[in-house]
C-alpha positions as CSV (number, residue, x, y, z in Angstrom):
1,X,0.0,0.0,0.0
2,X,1.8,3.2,-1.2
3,X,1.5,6.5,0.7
4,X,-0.9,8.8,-0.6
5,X,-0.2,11.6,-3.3
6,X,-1.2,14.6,-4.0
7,X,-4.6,13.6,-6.3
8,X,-5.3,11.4,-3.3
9,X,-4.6,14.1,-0.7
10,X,-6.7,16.7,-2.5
11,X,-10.3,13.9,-1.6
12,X,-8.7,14.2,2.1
13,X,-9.2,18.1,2.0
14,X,-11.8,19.2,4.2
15,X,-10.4,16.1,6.4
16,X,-6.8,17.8,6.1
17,X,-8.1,21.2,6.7
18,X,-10.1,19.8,10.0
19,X,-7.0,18.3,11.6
20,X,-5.0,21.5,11.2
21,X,-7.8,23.1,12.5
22,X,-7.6,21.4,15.9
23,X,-4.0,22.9,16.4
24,X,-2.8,19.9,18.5
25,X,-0.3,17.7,15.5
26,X,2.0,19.2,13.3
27,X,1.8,18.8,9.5
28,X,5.4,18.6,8.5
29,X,4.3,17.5,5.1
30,X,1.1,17.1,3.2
31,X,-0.6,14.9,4.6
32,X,2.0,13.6,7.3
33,X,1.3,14.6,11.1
34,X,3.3,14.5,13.5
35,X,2.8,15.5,17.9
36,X,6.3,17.0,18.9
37,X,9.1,14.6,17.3
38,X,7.1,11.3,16.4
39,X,4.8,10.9,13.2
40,X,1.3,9.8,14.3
41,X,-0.9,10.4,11.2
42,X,0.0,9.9,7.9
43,X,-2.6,8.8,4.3
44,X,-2.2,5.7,2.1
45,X,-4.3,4.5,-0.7
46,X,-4.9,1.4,-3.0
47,X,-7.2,-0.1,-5.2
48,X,-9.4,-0.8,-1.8
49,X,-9.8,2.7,-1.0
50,X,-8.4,5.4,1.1
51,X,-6.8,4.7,4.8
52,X,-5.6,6.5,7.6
53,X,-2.8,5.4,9.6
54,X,-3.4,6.4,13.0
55,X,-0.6,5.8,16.4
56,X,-2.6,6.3,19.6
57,X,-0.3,4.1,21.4
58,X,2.4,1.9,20.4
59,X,1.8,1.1,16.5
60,X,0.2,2.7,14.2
61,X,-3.9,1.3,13.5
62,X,-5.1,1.5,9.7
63,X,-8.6,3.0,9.7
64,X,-10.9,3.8,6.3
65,X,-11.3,7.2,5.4
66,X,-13.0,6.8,1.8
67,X,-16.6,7.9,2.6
68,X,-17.2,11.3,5.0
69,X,-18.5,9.2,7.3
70,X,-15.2,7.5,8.1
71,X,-13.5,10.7,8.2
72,X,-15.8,12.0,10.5
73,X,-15.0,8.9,12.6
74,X,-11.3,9.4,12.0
75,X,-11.1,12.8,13.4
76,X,-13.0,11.6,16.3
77,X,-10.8,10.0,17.0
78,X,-7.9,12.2,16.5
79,X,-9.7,15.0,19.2
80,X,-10.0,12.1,22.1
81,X,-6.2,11.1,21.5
82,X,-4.9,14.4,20.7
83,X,-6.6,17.0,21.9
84,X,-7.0,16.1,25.3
């Protein structure tokens, strides 16, 4: 599963814009989030779909982010990890 580029990215906008919004990671490149020195958010896709790949602990979890429902979800999920 590659990393998402930038056609894939620009579905993931209003997402994008929404985690930047919360002020709590740091987008060090498009796309790629990081909380002080360690990624914890970063986009992949494939012929399944869209995926976020999301470190609330140890590892990284792979959640879907193709339908604005699973976005929703995903940024959820950020704000109770993240955002305290």
């Amino acid at each position: 599963m590659k990393h998402a580029g930038a056609d894939a990215l620009d579905r993931l906008a209003e997402l994008l814009a929404a985690i930047r919004r919360l002020g709590v990671l740091t987008e060090r490149s498009r796309g790629v989030f990081y909380q002080k020195s360690r990624a914890v958010l970063h986009f992949h896709e494939d012929p399944a779909g869209l995926f976020a790949d999301l470190r609330t602990t140890g590892d990284f979890d792979r959640f879907p982010v193709g339908s604005r429902a699973e976005q929703q979800s995903l940024l959820r999920l950020v704000k109770v990890h993240f955002d305290g």
